[in-house]
C-alpha positions as CSV (number, residue, x, y, z in Angstrom):
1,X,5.3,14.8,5.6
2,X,4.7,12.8,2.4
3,X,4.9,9.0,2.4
4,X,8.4,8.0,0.8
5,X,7.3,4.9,-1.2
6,X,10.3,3.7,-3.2
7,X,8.2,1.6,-5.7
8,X,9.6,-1.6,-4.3
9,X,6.1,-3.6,-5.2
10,X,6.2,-5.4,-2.3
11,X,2.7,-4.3,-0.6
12,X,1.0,-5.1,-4.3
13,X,2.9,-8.2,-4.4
14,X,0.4,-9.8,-0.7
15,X,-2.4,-8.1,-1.4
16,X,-3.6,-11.1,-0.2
17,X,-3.2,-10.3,3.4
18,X,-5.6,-7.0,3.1
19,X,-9.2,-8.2,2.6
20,X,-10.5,-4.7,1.3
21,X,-8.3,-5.7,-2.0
22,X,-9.2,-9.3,-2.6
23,X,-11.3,-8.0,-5.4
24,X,-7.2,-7.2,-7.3
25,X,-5.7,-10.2,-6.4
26,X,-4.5,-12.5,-9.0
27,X,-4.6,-15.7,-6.9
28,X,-1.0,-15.3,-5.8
29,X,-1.3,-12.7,-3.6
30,X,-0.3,-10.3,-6.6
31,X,-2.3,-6.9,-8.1
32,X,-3.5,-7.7,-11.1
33,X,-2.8,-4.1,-11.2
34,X,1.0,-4.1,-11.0
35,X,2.9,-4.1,-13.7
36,X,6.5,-6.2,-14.6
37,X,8.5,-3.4,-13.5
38,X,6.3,-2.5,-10.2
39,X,4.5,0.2,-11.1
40,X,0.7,0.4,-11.0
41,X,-1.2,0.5,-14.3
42,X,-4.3,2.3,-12.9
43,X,-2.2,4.8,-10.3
44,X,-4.2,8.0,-10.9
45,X,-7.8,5.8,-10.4
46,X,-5.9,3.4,-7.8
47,X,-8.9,2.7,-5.1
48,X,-7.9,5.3,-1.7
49,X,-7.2,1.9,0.0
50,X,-4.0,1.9,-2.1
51,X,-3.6,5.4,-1.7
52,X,-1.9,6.8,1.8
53,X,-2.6,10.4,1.2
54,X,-6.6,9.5,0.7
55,X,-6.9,6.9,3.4
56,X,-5.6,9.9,6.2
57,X,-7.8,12.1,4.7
58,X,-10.8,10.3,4.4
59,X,-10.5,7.8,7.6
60,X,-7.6,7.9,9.8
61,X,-7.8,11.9,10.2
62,X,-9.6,11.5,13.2
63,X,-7.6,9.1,14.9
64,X,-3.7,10.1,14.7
65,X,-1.8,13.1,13.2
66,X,-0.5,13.2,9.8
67,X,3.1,12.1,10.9
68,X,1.8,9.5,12.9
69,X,0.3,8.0,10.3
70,X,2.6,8.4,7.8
71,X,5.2,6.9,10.4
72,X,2.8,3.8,11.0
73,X,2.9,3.4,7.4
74,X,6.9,3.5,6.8
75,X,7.1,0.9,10.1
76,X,4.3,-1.3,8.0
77,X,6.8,-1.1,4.7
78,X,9.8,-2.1,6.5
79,X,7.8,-4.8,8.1
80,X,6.6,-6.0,5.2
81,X,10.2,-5.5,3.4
82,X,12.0,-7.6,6.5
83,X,8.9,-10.7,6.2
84,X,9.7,-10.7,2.2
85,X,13.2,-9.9,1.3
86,X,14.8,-11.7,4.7
């Protein structure tokens, strides 16, 4: 299962709520990173934080199975999608 991102921006957009990327954030809660039409400007070099794929791979491997994950991640979009766009 591959995570269906549909570039919406919205995760880049509150960075500010995910400590590990307060280094990106443009005082707004914004990627410095993401560009006007939501795409990310250093994708293939993104940090594995950003990166759903590497952060299974490299951390969450041990706790869950792919799918699960994956599935934790879509619930965590729409979450973030129903908080932002409501």
């Amino acid at each position: 299962m591959i995570f269906p991102c549909d570039k919406c921006g919205i995760c880049c957009n509150h960075i500010n709520e995910i400590p590990e990327l307060s280094v990106f954030d443009s005082g707004n809660g914004r990627c410095i990173h993401l560009t006007e039409n939501n795409l990310c400007d250093i994708y293939e070099t993104r940090p594995d934080i950003c990166n759903v794929e590497a952060m299974y791979r490299k951390k969450y491997c041990f706790e869950m199975s792919e799918d699960e994950y994956i599935r934790a991640n879509i619930a965590g979009c729409n979450e973030l999608k129903r908080k932002y766009t409501a």
